[in-house]
C-alpha positions as CSV (number, residue, x, y, z in Angstrom):
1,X,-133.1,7.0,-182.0
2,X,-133.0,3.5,-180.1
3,X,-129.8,1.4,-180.7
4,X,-130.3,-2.3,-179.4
5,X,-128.4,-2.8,-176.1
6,X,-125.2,-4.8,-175.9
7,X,-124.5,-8.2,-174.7
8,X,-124.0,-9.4,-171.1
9,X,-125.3,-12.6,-168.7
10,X,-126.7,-11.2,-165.7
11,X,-130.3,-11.6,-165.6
12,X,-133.0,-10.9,-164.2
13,X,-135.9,-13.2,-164.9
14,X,-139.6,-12.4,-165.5
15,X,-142.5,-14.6,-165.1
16,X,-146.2,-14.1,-164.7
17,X,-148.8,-16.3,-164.1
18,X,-151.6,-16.1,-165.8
19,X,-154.1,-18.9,-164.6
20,X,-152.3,-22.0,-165.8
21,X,-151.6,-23.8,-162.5
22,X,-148.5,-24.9,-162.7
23,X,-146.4,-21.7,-162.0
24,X,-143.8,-23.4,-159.5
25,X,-142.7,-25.9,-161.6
26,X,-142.5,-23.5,-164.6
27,X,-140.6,-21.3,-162.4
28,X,-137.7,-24.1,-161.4
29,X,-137.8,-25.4,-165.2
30,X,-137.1,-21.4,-166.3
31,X,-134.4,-21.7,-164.2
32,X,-132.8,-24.3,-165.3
33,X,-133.3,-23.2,-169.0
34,X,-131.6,-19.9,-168.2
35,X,-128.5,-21.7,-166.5
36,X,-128.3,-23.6,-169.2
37,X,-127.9,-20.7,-171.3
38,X,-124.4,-19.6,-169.7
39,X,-126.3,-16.4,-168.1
40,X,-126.2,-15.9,-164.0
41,X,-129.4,-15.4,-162.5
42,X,-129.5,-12.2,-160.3
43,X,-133.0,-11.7,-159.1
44,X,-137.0,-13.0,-159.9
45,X,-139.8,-10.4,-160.5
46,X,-143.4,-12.6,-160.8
47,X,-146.5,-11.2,-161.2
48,X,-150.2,-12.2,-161.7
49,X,-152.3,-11.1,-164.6
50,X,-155.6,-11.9,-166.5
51,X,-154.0,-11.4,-170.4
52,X,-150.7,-10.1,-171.1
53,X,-150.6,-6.2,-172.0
54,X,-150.4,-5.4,-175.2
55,X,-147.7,-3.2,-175.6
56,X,-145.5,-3.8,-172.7
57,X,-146.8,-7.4,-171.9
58,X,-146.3,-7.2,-168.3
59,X,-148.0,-3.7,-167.7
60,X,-146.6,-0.4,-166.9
61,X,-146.7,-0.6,-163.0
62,X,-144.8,-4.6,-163.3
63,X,-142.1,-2.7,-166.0
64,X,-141.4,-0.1,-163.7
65,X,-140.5,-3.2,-160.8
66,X,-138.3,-5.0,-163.1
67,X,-136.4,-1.8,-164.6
68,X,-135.6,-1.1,-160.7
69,X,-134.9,-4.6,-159.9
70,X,-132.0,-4.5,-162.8
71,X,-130.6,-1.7,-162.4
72,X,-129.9,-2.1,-158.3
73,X,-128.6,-5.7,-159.2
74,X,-126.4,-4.4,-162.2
75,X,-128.5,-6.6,-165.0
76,X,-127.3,-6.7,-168.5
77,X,-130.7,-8.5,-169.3
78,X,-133.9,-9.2,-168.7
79,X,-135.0,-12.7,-169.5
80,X,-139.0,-13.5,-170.1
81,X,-140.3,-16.7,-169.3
82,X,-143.1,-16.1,-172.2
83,X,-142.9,-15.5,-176.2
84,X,-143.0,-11.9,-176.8
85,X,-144.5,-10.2,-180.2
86,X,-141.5,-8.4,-181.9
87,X,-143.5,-5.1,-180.8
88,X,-143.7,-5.7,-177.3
89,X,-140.1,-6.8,-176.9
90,X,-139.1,-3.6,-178.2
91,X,-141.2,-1.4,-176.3
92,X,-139.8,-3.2,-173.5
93,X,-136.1,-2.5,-174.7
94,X,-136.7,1.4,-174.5
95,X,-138.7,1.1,-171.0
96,X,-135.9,-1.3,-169.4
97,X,-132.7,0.1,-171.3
98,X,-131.2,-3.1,-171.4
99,X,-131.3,-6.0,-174.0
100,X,-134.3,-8.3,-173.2
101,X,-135.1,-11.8,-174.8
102,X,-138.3,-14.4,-174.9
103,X,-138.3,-18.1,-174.1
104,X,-138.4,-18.7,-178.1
105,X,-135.1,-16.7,-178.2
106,X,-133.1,-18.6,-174.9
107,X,-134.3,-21.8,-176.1
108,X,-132.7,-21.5,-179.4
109,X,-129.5,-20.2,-177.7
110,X,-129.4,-23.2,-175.9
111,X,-129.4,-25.7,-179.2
112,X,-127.3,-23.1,-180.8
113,X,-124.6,-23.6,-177.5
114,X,-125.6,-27.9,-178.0
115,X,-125.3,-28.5,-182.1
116,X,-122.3,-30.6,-182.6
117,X,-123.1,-32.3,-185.8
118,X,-123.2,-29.9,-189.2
119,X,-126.8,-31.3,-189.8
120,X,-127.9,-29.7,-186.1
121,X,-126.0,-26.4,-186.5
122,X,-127.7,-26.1,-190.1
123,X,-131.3,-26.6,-188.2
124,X,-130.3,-24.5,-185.5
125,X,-129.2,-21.4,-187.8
126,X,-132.4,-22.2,-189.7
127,X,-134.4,-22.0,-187.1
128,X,-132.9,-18.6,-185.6
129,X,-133.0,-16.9,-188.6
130,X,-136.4,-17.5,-189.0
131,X,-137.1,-16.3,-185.5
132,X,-134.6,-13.4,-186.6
133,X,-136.8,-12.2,-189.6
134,X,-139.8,-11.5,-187.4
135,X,-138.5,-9.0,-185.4
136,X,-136.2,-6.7,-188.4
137,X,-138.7,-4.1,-188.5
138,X,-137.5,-0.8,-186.3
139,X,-136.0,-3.0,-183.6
140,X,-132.2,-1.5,-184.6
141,X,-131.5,1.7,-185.5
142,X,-128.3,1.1,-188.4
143,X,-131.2,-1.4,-190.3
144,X,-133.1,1.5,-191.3
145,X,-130.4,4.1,-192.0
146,X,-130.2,4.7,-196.1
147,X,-127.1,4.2,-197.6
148,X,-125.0,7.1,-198.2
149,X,-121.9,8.5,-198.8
150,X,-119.2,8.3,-201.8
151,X,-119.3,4.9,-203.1
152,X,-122.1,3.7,-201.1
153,X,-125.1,5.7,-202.7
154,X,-127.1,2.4,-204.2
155,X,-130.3,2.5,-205.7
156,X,-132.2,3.5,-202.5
157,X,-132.5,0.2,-200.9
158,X,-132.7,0.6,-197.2
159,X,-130.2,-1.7,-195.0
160,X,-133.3,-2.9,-193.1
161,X,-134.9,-4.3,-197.1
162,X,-131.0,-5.4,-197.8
163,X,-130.6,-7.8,-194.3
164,X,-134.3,-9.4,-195.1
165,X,-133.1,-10.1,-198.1
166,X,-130.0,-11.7,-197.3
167,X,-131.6,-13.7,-194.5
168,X,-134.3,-15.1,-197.6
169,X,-131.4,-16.1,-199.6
170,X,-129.6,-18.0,-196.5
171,X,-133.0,-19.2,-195.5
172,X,-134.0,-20.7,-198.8
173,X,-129.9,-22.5,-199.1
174,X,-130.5,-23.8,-195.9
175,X,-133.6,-25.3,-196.3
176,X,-132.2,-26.7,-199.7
177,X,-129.0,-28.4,-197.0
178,X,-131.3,-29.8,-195.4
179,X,-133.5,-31.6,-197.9
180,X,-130.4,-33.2,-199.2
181,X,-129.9,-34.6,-195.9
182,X,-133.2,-35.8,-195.8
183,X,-133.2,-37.9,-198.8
184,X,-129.8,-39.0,-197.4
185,X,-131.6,-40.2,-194.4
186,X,-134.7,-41.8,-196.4
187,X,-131.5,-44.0,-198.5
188,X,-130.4,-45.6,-195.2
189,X,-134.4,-46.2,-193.9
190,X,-135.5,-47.9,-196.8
191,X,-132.2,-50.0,-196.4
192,X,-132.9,-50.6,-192.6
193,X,-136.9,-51.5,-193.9
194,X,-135.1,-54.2,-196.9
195,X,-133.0,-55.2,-194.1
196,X,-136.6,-56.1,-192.1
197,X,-134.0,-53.8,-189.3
198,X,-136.9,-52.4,-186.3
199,X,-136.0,-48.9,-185.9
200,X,-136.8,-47.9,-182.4
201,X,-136.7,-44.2,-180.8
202,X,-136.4,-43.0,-177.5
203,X,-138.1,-39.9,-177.2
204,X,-139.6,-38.3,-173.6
205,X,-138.9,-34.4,-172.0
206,X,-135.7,-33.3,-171.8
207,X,-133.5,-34.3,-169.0
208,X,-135.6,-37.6,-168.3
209,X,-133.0,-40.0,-168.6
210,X,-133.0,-40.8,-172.7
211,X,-129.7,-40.6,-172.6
212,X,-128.5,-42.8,-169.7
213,X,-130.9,-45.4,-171.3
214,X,-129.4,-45.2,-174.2
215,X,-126.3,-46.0,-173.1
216,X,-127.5,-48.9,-171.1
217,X,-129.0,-50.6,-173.8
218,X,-125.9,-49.8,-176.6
219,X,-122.8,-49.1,-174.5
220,X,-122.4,-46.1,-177.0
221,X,-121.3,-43.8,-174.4
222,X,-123.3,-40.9,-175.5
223,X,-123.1,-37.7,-173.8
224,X,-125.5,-37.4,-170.8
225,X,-125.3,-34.7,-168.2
226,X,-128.2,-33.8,-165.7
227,X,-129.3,-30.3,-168.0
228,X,-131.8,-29.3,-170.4
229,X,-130.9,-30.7,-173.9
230,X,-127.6,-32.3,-173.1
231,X,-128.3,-34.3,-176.1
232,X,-129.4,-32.3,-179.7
233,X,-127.9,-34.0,-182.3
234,X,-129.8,-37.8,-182.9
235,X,-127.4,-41.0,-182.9
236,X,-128.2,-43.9,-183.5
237,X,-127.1,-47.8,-182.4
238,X,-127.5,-51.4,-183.7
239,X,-128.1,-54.3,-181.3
240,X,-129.3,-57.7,-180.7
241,X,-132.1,-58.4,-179.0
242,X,-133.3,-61.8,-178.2
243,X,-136.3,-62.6,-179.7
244,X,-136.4,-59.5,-181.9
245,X,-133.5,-59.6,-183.7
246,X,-131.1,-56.4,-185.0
247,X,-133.0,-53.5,-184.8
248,X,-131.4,-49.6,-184.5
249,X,-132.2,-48.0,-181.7
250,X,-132.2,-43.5,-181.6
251,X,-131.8,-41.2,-179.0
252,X,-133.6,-38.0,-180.0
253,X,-133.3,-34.6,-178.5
254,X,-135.9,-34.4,-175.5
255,X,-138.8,-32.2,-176.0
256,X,-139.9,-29.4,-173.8
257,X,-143.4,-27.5,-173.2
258,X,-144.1,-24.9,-175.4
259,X,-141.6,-25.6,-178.1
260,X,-140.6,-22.7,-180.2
261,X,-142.9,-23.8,-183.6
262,X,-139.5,-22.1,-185.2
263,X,-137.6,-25.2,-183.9
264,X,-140.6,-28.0,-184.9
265,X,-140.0,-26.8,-188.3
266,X,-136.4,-26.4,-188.5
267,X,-136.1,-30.1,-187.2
268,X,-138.1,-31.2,-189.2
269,X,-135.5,-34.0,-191.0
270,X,-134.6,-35.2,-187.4
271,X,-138.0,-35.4,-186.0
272,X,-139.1,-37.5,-188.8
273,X,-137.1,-40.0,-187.6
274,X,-139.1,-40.7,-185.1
275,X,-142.3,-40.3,-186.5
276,X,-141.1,-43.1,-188.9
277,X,-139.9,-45.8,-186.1
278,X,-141.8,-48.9,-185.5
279,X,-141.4,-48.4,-181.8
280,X,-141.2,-45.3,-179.5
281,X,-139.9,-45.9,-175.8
282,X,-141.3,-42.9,-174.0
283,X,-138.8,-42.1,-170.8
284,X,-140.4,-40.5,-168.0
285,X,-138.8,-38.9,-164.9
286,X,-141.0,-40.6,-162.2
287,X,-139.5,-38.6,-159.6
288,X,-140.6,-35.5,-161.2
289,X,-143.4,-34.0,-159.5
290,X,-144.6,-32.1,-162.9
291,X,-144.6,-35.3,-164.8
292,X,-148.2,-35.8,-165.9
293,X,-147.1,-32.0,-167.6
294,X,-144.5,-33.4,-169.2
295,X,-146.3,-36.3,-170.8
296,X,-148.9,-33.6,-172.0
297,X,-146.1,-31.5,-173.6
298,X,-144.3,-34.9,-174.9
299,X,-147.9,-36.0,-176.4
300,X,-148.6,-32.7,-177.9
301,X,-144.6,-32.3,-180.5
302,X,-145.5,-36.2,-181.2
303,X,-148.7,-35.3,-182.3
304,X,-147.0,-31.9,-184.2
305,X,-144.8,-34.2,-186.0
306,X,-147.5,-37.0,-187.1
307,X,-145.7,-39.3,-185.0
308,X,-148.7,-39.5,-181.9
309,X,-149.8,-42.8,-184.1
310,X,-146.4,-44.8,-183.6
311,X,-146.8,-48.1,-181.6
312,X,-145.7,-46.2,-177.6
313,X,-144.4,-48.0,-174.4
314,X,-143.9,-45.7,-171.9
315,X,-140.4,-46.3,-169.6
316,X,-140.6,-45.6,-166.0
317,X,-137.2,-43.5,-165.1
């Protein structure tokens, strides 16, 4: 019987490269990610392969290196700079004996740790139960142990069919949240569009400066540190410009390669703020040597979210 290691921060990180070109600059970004996350970073196992394994996705042989590199470093996890099928993840679970987690999985731990407003925490719950119900099936032991005993004999639903459940029900109210905030949000755009009010939105990768421009422009002293997704929840500013008049002006939450599709749906209400703007200001890092990646990974969510259309001047940071 396999029960689902405990909790802990010392990592050790896994990445493989498997052709794209870029591995170094992947490499610091996962890095980052992972501090951001609250774990400590202990040790780097990276590898080269043509196609990830099926079952173990890093092969038997680079397992075996990673399950020796945690246990001499003390690990309580092994963090994969890759999304892994619910399958393989657990295979590696068994193989490692330790508790091991995807990039879909840190990055949502990282909004999870950022959500301040109760519109963000709803879309980061969303989104994590989503990515939750994918990986039920024989991952934890007590999800697939009948019910039994006096008082608890129920009709023969297994815990594992009674926690899907549950997460459908919370899914679905969730999902109805949110839509309600949505047409809240629509109310207040079609007054800014009576109002003839330009709504413009800073959007760019995360940690590119959004933030600091932000407040620049609006003095709104929004928080801005130098990590990954300092800034989650949208806010929004009105100010004068000469020439222009009023118009509102968004900082977004910064966008990142390879975005968890989870989170592109579950922010679906905030994103479509931007993909409704009149203007986007796209902040670039210019001293980032993996920019023209960035821009890629910027261009590619805007296109996601229908907003690659929306009038674009790009901000040297």
């Amino acid at each position: 019987m396999f029960e689902r290691p405990a909790g802990g921060e010392r990592a050790v990180l896994v990445q493989l490269d498997f052709g794209d070109g870029d591995a170094a600059e992947r490499l610091a970004e996962f890095d980052m990610l992972v501090g951001s996350a609250g774990a400590v970073p202990l040790a780097v196992v990276t590898g080269r392969r043509t196609r990830p394994d099926p079952a173990l996705f890093a092969g038997k042989g680079k397992v075996d290196e990673i399950g020796a590199t945690a246990r001499a470093r003390g690990a309580d996890l092994v963090v994969f700079n890759h999304d892994l099928a619910p399958g393989q993840q657990r295979n590696l679970e068994r193989a490692l004996d330790c508790r091991v987690i995807d990039r879909s999985s840190l990055i949502l731990d990282i909004f999870a740790l950022r959500a301040r407003s109760h519109e963000g925490k709803l879309q980061v719950e969303l989104a994590q139960l989503q990515h939750l119900a994918t990986r039920l099936v024989r991952g934890w032991t007590h999800l697939e142990r009948q019910k039994g005993g006096i008082g608890l004999r129920g009709p023969g639903e297994k815990q594992l069919e009674t926690d899907r459940r549950l997460i459908g029900k919370r899914v679905a109210l969730l999902k109805d949240r949110l839509k309600q905030l949505e047409k809240q949000r629509q109310v207040r755009r079609r007054a800014r569009v009576r109002g003839n009010v330009l709504a413009v939105s800073l959007v760019g990768y995360t940690n590119a400066g959004k933030s600091t421009l932000f407040n620049a422009l609006t003095k709104a002293g929004a928080y801005a540190a130098d990590q990954l997704f300092a800034t989650l929840d949208t806010t929004s500013r009105r100010l004068f410009i000469d020439g222009a008049g009023p118009i509102v002006l968004s900082d977004t939450v910064g966008f990142i390669r390879d975005l968890p599709h989870a989170l592109v749906a579950a922010f679906h209400a905030t994103l479509e703020e931007t993909a409704q703007a009149d203007l986007l200001l796209h902040v670039i890092d210019a001293a980032s040597s993996d920019r023209d990646q960035q821009i890629h990974a910027v261009n590619a969510v805007l296109k996601e979210i229908g907003a690659n259309e929306v009038p674009r001047v790009q901000v040297w940071n």
